[in-house]
N, C-alpha and C positions, 0 to 999 in steps of 0.2 A: 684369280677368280674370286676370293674372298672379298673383294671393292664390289664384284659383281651382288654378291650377297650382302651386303650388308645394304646395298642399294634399295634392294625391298622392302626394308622394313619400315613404310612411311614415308612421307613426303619429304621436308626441311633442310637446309643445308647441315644443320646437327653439330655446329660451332661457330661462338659469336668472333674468333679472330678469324674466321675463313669468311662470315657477314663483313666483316668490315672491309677484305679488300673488295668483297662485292656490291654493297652497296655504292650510287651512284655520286662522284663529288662537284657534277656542275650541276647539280638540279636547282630548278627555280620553278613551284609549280605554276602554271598557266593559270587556275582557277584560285580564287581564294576562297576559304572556309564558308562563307556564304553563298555562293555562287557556285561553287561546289554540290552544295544539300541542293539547290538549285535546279542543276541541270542532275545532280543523281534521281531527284525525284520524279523528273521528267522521262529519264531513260527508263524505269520502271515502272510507270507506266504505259511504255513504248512498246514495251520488251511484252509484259503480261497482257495488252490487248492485242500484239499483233502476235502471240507465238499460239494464244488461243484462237485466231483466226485462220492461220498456218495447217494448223493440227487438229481444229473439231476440238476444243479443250473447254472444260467449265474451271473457274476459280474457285475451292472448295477449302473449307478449314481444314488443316493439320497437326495432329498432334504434338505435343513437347514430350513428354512423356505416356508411355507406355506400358502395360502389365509384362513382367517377365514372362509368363505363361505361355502369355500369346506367341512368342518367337517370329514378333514382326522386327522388331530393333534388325540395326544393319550395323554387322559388325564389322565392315568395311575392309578389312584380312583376312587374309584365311590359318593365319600363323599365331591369331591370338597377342598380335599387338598389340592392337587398340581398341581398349576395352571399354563398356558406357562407363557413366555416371550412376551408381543405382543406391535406392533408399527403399526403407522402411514404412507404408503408412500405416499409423498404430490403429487407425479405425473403431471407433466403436469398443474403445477398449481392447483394444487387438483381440475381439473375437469377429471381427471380419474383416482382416488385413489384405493389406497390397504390396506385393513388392515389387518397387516401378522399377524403370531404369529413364533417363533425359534421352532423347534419341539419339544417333550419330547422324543418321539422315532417314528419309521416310521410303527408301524405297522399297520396302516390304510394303508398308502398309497401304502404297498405293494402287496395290494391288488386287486387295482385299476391299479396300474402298469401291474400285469398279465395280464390283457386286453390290455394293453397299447404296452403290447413285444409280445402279441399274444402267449401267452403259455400255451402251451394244458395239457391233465392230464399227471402228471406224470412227468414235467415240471415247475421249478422254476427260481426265481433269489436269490441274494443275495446280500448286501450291507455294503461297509465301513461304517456307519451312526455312525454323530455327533448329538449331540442333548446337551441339558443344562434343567437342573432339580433346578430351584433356590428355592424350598422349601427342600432340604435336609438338616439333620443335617449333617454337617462336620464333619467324623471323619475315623479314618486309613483306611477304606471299601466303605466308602460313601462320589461321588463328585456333584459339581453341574456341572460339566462335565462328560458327558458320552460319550464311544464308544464302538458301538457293530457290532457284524456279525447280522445282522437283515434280514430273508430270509423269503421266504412266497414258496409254493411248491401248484399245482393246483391237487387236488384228486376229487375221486367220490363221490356219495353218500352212495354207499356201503363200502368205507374207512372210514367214520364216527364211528370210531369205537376203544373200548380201546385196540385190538391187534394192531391194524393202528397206534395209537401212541407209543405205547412201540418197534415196529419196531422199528417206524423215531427216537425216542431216544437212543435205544441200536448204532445203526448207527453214533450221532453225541458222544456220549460216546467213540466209535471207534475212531474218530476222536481227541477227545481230550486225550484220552491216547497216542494215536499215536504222538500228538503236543509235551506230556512231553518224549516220549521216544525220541525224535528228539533233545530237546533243552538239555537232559544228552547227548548225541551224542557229542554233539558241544563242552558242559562245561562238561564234565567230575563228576566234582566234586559237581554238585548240586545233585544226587545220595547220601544220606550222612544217616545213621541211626535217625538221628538227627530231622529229620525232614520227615518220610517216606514217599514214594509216592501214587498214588491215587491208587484205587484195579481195577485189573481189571477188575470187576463186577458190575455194580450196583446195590443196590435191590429197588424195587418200593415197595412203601405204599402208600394206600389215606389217605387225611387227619384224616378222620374218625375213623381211625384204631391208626395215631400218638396220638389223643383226646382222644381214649377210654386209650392210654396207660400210658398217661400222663394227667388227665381231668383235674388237678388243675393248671398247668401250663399255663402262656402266651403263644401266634404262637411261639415266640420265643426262649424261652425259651425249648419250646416240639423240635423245630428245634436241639438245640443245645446237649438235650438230644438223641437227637433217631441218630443225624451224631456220636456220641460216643459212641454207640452199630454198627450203619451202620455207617461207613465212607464215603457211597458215594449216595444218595437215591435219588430216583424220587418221589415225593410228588404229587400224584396225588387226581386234585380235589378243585383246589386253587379257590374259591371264594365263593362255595356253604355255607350257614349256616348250621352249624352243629347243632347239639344235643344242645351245652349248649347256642346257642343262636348267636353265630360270627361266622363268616366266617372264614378261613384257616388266609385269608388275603385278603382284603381290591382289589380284582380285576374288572378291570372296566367291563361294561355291555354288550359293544359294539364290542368285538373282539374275546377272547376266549368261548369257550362253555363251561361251569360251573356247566348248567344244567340238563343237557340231564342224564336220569337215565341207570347207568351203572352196572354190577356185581362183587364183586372179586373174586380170584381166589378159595375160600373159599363158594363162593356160596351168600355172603352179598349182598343186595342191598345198590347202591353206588349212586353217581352222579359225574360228570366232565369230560370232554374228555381234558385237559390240566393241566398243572402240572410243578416244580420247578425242577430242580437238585440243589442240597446242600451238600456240602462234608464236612468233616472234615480240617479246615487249622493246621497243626502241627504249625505252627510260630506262628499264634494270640492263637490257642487254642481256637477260636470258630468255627460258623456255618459259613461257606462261599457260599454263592449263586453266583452259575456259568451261569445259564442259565433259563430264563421263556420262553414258550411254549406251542402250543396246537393246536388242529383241532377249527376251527373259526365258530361261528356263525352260521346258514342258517336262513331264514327269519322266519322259527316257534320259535328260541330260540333266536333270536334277538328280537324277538316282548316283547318271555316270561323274559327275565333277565331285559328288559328296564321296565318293568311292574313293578318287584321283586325290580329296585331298585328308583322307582318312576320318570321316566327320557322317557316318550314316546314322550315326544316335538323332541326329539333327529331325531325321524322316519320322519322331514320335511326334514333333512338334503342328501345333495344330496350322500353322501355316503352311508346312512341308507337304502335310496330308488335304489339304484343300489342292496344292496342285497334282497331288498323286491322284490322286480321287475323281481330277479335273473339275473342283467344283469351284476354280478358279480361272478366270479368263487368259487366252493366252496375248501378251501386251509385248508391245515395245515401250522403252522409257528412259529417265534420265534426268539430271540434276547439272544444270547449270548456275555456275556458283553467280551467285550475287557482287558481292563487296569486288570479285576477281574481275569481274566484265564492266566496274564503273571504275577499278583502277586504270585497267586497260582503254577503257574508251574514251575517258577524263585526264589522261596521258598522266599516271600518278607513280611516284615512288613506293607507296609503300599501302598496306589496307589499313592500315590504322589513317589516314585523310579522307576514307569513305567510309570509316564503321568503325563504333564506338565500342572498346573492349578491355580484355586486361594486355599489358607488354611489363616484360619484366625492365629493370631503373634501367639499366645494363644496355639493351634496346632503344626506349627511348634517348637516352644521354648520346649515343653512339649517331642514331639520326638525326636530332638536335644538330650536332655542328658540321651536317650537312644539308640543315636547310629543309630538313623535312620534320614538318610536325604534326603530331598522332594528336586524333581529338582526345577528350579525357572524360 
């Protein structure tokens, strides 16, 4: 069980000899460096006007950094992994300071924004969002830059519900099949047997159901298994502790709903209103995580997940108390990575050929003499 834990802690494969027999040795990208920015610019524009027309969504600026205070930042575990980036602003002589932090991702704060644009049910935004993740391990999948479509949508209480989320998912599903048959449009030739594309379907599973099928297995390892029966799955249910004692994965306490007791289609008692897509990458030959998502918190399952993971100090924080309070709207939402869905659609090795960042020599030299080159 110890594999099983150390699994949580973060994303990455967590050693460059174990990258190396995974990285890919017949690759040849299909797209070159120009043609690449190309059809990426196209997909993103694809992605952002048709995932706004999908969802009632406005495109609205989002922050990089953030006031400590506020306790919007996302601290994206609930174990205290992965911590921001934070500084000092000396202000005016540091007699009116700030102490920021860069954000991990915005999904607090897109929450507090729906109050902020006046958006009623039914009604969302959606955001270019930068962010920096510096406890990641580096490797072809995982940067300490991130960019995502990060959208928050205002619903009822009677949306609180796993039909309400498998809608809004089949919907951005639409969408991003639609971005790959847009970016073959443009290039022709990334269409190629070689590498086949995503199905049109996805099928959902809760985790509970990946664990009963797989119970000896890491998260990830069960990921990598069940996208090689499903190629393209919805994993619902990402935080809750299972049966043998972990969670799906390591999700924090304060955003997604986790716990709320749900049924499946089978008749099981379940728990989670939020959940991953995970596809099969034909290029690396693993699991690829395109998107995390979910219906958010209300003040009863905010109280109960900060309880479950020892963290009620959290409820002084003035975000905490906007949903205690309800003077915050109840959403569904979620962040679909960027650089992750033009690797996958642009049939790519590695996010360093879609998005320019740091990789340590170690990295680069190692995909160098397989044919894969990172921008700079």
């Amino acid at each position: 069980m110890a594999d099983k834990k150390a699994d949580l802690a973060g994303p990455g494969i967590g050693d460059y000899k174990e990258l190396e027999k995974i990285l890919p040795n017949d690759y040849s990208p299909i797209l070159n460096h120009r043609e690449t920015m190309k059809a990426l610019f196209g997909v993103k524009s694809y992605i952002e006007e048709n995932l706004c027309k999908e969802l009632n969504l406005l495109m609205v600026q989002v922050p990089l950094i953030v006031d400590i205070k506020s306790g919007v930042n996302d601290m994206l575990d609930r174990d205290g992994s992965r911590t921001p980036i934070q500084f000092h602003i000396s202000n005016d002589y540091n007699k009116n300071p700030i102490d920021a932090q860069v954000v991990q991702a915005a999904t607090k704060w897109k929450r507090v924004a729906l109050k902020q644009y006046g958006m009623r049910v039914g009604e969302g935004i959606c955001t270019d969002m930068k962010a920096v993740r510096k406890d990641y391990f580096l490797d072809h999948d995982h940067s300490a830059y991130v960019d995502q479509w990060d959208w928050e949508l205002v619903i009822t209480e009677k949306q609180r519900s796993l039909d309400f989320l498998k809608e809004v998912v089949k919907k951005i599903w639409k969408v991003l099949k639609g971005a790959e048959n847009f970016a073959q449009e443009m290039y022709p030739q990334l269409k190629t047997d070689k590498y086949p594309d995503l199905p049109d379907e996805l099928t959902f599973l809760h985790a509970e159901d990946i664990l009963d099928k797989f119970p000896d297995m890491p998260r990830k390892q069960r990921e990598t298994a069940i996208v090689q029966e499903y190629p393209a799955v919805f994993i619902i249910g990402v935080g809750w502790v299972l049966k043998d004692g972990y969670p799906h994965e390591m999700r924090a306490a304060d955003y997604d709903d986790w716990v709320t007791e749900t049924v499946s289609e089978e008749g099981r008692p379940m728990h989670g209103l939020n959940g991953d897509i995970l596809v099969w990458n034909p290029v690396t030959k693993r699991r690829h995580e395109l998107t995390s998502m979910g219906i958010r918190v209300n003040a009863e399952t905010l109280k109960k997940q900060l309880e479950i993971t020892g963290q009620l100090n959290f409820l002084d924080l003035p975000y905490h108390q906007g949903i205690l309070n309800k003077q915050l709207p109840l959403t569904i939402g979620g962040g679909i990575g960027q650089s992750r869905t033009y690797m996958q659609l642009l049939k790519k090795a590695h996010l360093g050929e879609v998005s320019v960042t740091v990789w340590p020599q170690i990295l680069k030299d190692m995909s160098a003499k397989r044919n894969i080159h990172v921008l700079e």
